[in-house]
Backbone as JSON Lines, residues from 0, in Angstrom:
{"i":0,"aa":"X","n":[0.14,19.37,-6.39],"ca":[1.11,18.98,-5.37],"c":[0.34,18.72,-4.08]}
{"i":1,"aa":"X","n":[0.44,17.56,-3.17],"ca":[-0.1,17.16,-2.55],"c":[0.82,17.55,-1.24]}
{"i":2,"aa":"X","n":[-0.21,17.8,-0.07],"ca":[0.92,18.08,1.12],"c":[1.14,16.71,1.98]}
{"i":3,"aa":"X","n":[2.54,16.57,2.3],"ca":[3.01,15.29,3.15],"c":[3.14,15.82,4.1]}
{"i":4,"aa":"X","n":[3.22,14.75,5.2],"ca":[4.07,14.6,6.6],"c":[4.93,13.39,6.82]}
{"i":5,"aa":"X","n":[5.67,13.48,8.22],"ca":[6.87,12.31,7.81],"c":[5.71,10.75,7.93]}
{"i":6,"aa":"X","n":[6.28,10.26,6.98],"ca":[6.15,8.84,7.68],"c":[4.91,8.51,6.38]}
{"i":7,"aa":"X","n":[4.14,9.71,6.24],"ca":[2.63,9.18,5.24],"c":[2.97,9.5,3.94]}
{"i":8,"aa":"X","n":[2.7,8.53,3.16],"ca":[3.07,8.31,1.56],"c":[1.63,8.75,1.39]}
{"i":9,"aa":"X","n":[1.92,10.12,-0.07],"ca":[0.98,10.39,-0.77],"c":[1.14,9.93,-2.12]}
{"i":10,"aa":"X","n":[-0.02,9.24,-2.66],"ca":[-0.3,8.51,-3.79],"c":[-0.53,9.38,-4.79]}
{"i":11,"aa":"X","n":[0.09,8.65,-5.79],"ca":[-0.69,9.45,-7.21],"c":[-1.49,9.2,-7.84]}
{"i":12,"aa":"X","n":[-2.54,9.84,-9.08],"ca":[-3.62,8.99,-9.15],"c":[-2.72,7.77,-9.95]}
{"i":13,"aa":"X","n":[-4.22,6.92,-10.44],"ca":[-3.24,5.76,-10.76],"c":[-2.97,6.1,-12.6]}
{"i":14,"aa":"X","n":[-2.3,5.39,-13.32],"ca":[-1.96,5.6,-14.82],"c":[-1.23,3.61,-14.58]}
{"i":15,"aa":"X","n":[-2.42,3.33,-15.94],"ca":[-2.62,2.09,-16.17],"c":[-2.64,1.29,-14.58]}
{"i":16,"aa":"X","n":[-3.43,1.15,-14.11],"ca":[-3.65,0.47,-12.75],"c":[-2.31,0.23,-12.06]}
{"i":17,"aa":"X","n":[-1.61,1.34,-11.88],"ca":[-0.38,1.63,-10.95],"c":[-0.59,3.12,-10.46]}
{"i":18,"aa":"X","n":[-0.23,3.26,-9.17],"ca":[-0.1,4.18,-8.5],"c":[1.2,4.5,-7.62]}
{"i":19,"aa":"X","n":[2.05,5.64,-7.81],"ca":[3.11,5.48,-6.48],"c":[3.3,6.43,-5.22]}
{"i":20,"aa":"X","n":[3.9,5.98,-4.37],"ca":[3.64,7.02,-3.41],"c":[4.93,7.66,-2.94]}
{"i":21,"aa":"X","n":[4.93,8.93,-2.08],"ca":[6.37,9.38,-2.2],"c":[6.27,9.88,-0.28]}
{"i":22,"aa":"X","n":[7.03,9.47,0.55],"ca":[7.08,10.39,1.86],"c":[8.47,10.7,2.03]}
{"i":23,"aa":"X","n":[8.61,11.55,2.95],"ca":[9.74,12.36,3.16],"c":[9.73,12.5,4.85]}
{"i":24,"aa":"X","n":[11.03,11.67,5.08],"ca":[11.78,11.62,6.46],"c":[12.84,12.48,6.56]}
{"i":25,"aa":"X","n":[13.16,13.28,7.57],"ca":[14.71,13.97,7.92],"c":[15.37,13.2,9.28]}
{"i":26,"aa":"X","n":[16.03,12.2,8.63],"ca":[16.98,11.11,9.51],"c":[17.59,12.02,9.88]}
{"i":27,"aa":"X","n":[18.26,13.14,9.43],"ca":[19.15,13.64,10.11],"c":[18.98,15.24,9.05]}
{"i":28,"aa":"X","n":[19.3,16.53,9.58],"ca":[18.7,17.82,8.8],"c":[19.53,17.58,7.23]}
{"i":29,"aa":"X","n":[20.42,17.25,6.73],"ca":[21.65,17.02,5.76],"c":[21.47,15.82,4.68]}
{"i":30,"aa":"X","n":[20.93,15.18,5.69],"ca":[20.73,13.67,4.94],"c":[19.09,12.79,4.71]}
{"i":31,"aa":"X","n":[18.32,13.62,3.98],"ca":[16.38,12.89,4.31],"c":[16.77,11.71,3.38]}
{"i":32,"aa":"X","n":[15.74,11.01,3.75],"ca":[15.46,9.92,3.85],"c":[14.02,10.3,2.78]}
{"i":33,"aa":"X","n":[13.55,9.21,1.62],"ca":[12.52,9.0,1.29],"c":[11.77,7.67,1.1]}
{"i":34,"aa":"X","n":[10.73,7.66,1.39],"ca":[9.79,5.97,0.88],"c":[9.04,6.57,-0.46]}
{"i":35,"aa":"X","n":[9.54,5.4,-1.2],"ca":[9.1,5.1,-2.38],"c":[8.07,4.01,-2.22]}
{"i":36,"aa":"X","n":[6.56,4.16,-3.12],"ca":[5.86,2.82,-3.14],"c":[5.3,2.92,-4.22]}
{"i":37,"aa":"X","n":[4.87,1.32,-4.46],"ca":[4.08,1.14,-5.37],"c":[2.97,0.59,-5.39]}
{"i":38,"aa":"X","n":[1.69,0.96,-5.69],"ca":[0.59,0.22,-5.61],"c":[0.15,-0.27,-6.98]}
{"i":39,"aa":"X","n":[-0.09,-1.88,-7.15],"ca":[-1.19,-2.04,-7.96],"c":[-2.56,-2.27,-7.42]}
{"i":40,"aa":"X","n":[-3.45,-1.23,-8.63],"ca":[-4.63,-0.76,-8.07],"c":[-5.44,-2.03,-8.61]}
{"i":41,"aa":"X","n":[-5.26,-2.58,-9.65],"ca":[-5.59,-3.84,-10.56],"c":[-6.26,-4.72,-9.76]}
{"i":42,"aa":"X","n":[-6.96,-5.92,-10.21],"ca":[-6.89,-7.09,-9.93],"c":[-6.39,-8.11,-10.08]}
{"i":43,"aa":"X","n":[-5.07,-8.12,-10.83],"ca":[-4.43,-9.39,-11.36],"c":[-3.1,-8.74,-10.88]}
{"i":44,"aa":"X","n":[-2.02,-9.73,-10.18],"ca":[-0.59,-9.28,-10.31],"c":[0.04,-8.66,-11.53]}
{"i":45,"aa":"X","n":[0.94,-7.83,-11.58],"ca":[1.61,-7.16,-12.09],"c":[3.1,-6.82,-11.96]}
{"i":46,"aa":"X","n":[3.75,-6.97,-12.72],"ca":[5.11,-6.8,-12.41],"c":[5.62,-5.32,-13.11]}
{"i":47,"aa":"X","n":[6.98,-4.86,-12.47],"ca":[7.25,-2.99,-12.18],"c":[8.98,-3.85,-12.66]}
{"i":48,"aa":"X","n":[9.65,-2.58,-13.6],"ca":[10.65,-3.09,-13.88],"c":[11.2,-1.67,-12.66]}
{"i":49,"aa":"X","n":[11.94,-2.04,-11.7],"ca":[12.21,-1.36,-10.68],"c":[14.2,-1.59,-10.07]}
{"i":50,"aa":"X","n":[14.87,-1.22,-10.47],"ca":[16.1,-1.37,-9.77],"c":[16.34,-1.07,-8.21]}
{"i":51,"aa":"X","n":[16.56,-2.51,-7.74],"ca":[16.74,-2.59,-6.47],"c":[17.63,-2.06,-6.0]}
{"i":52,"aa":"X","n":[19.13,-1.76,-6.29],"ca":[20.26,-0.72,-6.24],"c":[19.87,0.74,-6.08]}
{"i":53,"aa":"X","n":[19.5,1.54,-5.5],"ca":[19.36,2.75,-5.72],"c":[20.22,3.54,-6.17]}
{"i":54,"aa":"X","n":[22.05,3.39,-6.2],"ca":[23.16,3.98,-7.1],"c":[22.37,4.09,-8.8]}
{"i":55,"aa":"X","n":[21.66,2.97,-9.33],"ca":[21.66,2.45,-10.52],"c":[19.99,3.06,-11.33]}
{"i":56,"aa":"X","n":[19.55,3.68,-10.52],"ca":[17.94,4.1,-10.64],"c":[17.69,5.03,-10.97]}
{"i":57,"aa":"X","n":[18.9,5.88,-11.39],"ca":[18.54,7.63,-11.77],"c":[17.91,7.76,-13.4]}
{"i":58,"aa":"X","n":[17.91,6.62,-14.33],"ca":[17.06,6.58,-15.49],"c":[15.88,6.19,-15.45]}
{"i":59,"aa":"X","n":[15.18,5.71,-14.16],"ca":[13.91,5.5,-13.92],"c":[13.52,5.95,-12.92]}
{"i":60,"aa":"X","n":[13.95,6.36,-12.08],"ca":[13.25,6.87,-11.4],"c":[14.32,7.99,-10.95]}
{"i":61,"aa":"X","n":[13.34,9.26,-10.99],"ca":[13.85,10.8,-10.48],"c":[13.06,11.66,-9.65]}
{"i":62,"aa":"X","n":[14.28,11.93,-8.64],"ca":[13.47,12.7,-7.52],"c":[14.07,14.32,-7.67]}
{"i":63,"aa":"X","n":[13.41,15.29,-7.55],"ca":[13.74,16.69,-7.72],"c":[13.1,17.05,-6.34]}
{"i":64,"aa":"X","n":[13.88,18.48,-6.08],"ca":[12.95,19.16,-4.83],"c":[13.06,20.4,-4.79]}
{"i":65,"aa":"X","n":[12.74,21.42,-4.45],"ca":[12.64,22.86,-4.6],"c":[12.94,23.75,-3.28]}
{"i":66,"aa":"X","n":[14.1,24.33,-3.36],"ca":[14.78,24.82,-1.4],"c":[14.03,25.81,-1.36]}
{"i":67,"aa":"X","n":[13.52,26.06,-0.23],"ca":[13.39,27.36,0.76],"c":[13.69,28.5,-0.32]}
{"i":68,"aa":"X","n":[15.37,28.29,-0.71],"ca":[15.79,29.65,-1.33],"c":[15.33,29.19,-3.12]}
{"i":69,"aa":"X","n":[14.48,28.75,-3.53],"ca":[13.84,28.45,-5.06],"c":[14.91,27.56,-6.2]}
{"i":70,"aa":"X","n":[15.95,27.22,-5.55],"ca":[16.89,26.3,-6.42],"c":[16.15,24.81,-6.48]}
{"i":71,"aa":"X","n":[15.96,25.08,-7.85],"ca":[15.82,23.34,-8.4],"c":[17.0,22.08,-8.0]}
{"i":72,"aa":"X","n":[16.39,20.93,-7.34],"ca":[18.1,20.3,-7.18],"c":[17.29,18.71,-7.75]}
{"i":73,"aa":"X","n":[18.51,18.54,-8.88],"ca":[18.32,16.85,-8.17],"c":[18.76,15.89,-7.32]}
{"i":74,"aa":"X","n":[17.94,15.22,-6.47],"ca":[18.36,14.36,-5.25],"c":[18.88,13.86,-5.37]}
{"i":75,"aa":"X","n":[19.31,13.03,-6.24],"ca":[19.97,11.78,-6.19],"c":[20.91,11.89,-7.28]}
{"i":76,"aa":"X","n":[22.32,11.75,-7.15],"ca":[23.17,11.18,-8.7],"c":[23.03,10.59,-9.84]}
{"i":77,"aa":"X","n":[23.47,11.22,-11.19],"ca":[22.91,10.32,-11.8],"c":[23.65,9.01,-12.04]}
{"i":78,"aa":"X","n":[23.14,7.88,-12.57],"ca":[23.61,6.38,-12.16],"c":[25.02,6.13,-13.31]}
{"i":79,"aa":"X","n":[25.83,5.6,-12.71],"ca":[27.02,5.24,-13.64],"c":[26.38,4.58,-14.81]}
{"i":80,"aa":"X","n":[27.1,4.03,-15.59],"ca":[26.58,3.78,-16.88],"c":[26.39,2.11,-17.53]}
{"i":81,"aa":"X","n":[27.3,1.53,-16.26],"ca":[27.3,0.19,-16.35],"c":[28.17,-0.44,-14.95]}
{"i":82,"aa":"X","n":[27.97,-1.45,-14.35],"ca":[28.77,-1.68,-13.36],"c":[27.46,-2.76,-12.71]}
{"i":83,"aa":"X","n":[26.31,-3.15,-12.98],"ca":[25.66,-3.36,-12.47],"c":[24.77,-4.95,-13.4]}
{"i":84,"aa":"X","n":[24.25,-5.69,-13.06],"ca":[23.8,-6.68,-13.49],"c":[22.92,-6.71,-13.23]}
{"i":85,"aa":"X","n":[21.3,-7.0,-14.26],"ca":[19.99,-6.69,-14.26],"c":[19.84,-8.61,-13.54]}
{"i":86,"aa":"X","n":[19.07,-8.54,-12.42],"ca":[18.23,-9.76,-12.23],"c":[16.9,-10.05,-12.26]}
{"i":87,"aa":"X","n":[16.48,-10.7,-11.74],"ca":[14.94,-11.28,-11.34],"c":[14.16,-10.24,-10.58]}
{"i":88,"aa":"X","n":[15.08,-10.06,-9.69],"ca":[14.74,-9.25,-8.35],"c":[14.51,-7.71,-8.88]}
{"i":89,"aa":"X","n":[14.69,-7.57,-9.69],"ca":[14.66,-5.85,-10.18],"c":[13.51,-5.71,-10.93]}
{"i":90,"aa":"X","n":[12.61,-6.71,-10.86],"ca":[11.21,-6.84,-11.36],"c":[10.29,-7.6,-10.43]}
{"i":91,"aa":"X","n":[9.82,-6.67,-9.36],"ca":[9.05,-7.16,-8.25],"c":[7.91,-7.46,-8.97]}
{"i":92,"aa":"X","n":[6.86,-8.46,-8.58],"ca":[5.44,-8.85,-8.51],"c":[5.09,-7.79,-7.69]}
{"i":93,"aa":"X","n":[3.66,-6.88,-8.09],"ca":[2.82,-6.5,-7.16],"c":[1.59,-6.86,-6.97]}
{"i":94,"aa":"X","n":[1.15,-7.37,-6.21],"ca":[-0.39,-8.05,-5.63],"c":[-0.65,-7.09,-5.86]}
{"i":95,"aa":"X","n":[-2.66,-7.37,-6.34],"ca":[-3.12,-6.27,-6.49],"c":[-3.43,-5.82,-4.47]}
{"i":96,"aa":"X","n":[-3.71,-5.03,-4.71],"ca":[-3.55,-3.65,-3.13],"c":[-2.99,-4.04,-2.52]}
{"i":97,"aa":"X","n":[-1.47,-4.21,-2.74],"ca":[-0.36,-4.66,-1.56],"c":[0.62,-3.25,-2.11]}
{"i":98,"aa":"X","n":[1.06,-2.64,-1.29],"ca":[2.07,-1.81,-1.52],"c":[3.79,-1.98,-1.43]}
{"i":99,"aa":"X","n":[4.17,-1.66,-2.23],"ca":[5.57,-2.32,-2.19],"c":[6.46,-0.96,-1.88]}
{"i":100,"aa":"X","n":[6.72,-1.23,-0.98],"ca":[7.7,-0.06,-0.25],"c":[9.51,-0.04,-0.6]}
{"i":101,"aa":"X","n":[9.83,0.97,-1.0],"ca":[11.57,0.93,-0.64],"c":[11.75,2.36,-0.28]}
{"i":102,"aa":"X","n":[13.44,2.04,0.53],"ca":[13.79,3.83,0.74],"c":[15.1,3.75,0.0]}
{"i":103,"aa":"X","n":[14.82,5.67,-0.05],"ca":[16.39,5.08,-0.66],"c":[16.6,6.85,0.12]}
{"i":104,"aa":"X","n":[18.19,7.2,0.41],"ca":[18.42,8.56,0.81],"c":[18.95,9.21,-0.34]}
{"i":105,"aa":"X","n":[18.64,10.69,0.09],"ca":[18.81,11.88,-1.04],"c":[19.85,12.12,-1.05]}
{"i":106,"aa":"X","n":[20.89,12.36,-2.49],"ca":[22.32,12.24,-2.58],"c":[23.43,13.65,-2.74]}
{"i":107,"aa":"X","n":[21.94,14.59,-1.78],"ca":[23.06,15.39,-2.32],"c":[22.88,16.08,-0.34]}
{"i":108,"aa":"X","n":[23.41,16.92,0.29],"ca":[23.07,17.54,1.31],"c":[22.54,18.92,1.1]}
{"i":109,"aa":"X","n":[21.55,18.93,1.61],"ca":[20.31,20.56,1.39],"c":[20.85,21.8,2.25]}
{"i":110,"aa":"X","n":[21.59,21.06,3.31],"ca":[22.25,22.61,4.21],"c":[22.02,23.29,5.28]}
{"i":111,"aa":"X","n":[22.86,23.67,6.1],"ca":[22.01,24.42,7.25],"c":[21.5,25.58,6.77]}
{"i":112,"aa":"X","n":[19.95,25.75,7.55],"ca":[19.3,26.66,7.14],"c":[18.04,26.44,6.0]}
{"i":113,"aa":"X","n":[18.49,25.69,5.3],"ca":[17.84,25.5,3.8],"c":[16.67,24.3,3.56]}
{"i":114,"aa":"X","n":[15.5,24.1,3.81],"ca":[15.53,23.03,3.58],"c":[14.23,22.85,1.97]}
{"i":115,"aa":"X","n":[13.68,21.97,1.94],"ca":[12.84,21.39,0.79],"c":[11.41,22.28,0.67]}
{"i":116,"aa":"X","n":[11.05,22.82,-0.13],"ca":[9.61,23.35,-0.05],"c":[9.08,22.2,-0.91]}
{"i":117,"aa":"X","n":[9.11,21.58,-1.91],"ca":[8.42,20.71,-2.75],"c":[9.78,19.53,-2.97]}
{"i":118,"aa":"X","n":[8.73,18.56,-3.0],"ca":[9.71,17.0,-3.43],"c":[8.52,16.53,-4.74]}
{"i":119,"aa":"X","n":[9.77,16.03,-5.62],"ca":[8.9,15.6,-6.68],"c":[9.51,14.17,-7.27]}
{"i":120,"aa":"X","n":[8.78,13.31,-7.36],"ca":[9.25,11.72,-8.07],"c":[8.73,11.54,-9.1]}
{"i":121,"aa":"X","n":[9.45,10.99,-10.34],"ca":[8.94,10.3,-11.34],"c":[9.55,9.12,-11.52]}
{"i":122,"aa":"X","n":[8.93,8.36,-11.85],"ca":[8.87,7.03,-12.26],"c":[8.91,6.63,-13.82]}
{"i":123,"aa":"X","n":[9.51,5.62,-14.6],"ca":[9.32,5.58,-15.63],"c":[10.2,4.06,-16.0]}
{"i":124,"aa":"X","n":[9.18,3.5,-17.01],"ca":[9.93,2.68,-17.35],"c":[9.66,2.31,-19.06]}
{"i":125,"aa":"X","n":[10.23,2.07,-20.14],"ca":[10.05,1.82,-21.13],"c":[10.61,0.59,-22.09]}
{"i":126,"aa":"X","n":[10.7,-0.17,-20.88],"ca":[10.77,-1.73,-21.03],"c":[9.84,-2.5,-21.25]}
{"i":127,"aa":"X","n":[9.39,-2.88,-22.49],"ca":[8.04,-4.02,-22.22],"c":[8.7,-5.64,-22.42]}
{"i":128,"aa":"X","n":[9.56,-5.61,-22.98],"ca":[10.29,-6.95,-23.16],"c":[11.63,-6.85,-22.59]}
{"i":129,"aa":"X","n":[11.75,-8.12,-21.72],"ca":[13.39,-8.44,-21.39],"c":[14.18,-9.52,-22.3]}
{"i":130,"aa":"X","n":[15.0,-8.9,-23.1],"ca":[15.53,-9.74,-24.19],"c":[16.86,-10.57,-23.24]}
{"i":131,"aa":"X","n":[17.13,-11.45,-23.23],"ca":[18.05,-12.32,-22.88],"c":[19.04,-12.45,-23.4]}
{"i":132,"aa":"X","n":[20.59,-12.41,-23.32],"ca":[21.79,-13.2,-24.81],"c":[22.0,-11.47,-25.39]}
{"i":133,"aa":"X","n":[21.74,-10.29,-25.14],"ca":[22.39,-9.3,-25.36],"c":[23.69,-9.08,-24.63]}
{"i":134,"aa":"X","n":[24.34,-8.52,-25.48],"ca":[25.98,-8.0,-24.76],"c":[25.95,-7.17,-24.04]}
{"i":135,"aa":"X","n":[26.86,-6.74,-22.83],"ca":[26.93,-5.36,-22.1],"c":[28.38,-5.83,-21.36]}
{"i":136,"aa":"X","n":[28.76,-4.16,-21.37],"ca":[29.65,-3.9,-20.62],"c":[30.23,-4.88,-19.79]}
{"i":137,"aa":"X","n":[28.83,-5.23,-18.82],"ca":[28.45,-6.63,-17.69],"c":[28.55,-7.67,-18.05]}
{"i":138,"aa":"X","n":[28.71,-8.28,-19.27],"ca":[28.13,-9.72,-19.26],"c":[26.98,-9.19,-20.38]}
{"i":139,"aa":"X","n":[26.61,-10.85,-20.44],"ca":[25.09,-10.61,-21.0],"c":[23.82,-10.91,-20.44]}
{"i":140,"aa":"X","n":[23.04,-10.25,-21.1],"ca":[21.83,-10.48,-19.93],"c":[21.44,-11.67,-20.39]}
{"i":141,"aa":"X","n":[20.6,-11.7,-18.96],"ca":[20.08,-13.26,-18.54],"c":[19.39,-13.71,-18.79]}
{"i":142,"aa":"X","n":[18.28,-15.06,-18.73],"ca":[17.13,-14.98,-19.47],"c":[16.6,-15.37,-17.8]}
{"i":143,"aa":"X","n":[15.5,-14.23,-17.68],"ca":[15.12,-14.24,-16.34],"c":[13.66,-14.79,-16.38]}
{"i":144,"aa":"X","n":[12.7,-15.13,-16.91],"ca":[11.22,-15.62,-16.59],"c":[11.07,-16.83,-17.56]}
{"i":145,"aa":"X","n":[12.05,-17.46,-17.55],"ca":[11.89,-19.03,-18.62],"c":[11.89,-18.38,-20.12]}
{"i":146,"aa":"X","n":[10.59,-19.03,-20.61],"ca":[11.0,-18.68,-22.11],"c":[9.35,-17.7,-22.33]}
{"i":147,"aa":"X","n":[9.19,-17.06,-21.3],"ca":[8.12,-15.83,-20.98],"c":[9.21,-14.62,-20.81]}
{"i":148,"aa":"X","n":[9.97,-13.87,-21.83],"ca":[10.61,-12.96,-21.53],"c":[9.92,-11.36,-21.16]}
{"i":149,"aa":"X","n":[8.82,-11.45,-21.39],"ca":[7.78,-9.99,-20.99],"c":[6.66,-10.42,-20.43]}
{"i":150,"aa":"X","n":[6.75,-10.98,-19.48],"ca":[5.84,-10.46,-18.06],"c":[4.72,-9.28,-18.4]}
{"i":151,"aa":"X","n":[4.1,-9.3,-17.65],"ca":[3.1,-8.19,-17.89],"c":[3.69,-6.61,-17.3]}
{"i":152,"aa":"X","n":[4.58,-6.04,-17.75],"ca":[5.42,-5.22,-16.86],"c":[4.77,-3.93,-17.59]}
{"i":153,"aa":"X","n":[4.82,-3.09,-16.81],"ca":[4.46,-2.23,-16.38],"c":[4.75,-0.85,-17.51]}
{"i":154,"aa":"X","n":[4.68,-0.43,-18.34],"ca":[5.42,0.78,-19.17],"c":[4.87,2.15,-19.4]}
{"i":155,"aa":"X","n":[5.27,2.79,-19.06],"ca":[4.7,4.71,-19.07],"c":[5.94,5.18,-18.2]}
{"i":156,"aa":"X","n":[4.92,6.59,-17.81],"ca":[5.24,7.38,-16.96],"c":[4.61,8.16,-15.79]}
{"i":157,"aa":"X","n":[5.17,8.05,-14.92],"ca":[3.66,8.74,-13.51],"c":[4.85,9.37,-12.53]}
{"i":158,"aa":"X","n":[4.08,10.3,-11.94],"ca":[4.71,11.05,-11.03],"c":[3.92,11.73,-9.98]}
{"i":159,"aa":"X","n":[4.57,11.98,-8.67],"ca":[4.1,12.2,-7.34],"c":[4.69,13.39,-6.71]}
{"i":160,"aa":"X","n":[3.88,14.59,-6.42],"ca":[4.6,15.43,-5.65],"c":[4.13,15.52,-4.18]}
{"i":161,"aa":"X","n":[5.31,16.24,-3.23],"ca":[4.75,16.34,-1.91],"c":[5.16,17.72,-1.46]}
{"i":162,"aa":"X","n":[4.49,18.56,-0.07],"ca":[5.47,19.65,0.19],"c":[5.4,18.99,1.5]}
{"i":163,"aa":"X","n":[7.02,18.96,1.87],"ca":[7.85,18.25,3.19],"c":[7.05,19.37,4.26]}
């Protein structure tokens, strides 16, 4: 576990030439704030199957944190089950050493008095192909990269801890 301060993203090592980083803001004592990033460490672009929605992200990406008083919590809700439509955009390009930043806020309130001893993120994705012309709830999915449906995207698992 790596120690943070506000504002500085600590990296993880990398797993398959990706690395992510995790910082921890208190916008307000009730409501923190976190930056999520991603680095490719690579030399060739790379694409991250990443949901831009943060409601919709609790199967790939999970944040846990550990209070003052030793309760495990998870941050964020987990994501409804359908309501949402996969695009283009939910599979960023990453230059290699460009960091791709998002925030998203923690969904639950920590409390007066109480706050985070450890924050922990995992990341995960187990998508290597985007199939197109499947059914859902939504519609069907789309055919998003021409007739290149798997991109060089990204598949494992990696994770980042910090103490706030």
């Amino acid at each position: 576990m790596n120690r943070g301060s506000d504002g500085d993203l600590v990296w993880s090592a990398p797993v398959d030439e990706l690395r992510i980083g995790l910082s921890f803001e208190r916008r307000t004592p009730t409501s923190p704030e976190v930056t999520l990033g991603f680095l490719n460490v690579g030399t060739a672009p790379r694409r991250i199957y990443f949901i831009r929605n943060p409601v919709f992200r609790s199967f790939q990406s999970s944040l846990y944190g550990t209070t003052t008083l030793g309760e495990i919590r998870a941050l964020v809700p987990v994501s409804p089950p359908h309501g949402y439509v996969v695009g283009r955009d939910d599979f960023p390009l990453l230059e290699p050493h460009a960091p791709h930043l998002v925030t998203q806020t923690l969904g639950v309130e920590i409390g007066a008095g109480v706050h985070l001893s450890t924050l922990e993120w995992t990341y995960r994705n187990r998508i290597a192909r985007w199939q197109p012309g499947l059914q859902t709830l939504d519609g069907e999915t789309q055919r998003l990269f021409g007739d290149d449906e798997h991109p060089d995207l990204w598949v494992g698992e990696i994770e980042v801890g910090v103490r706030p």
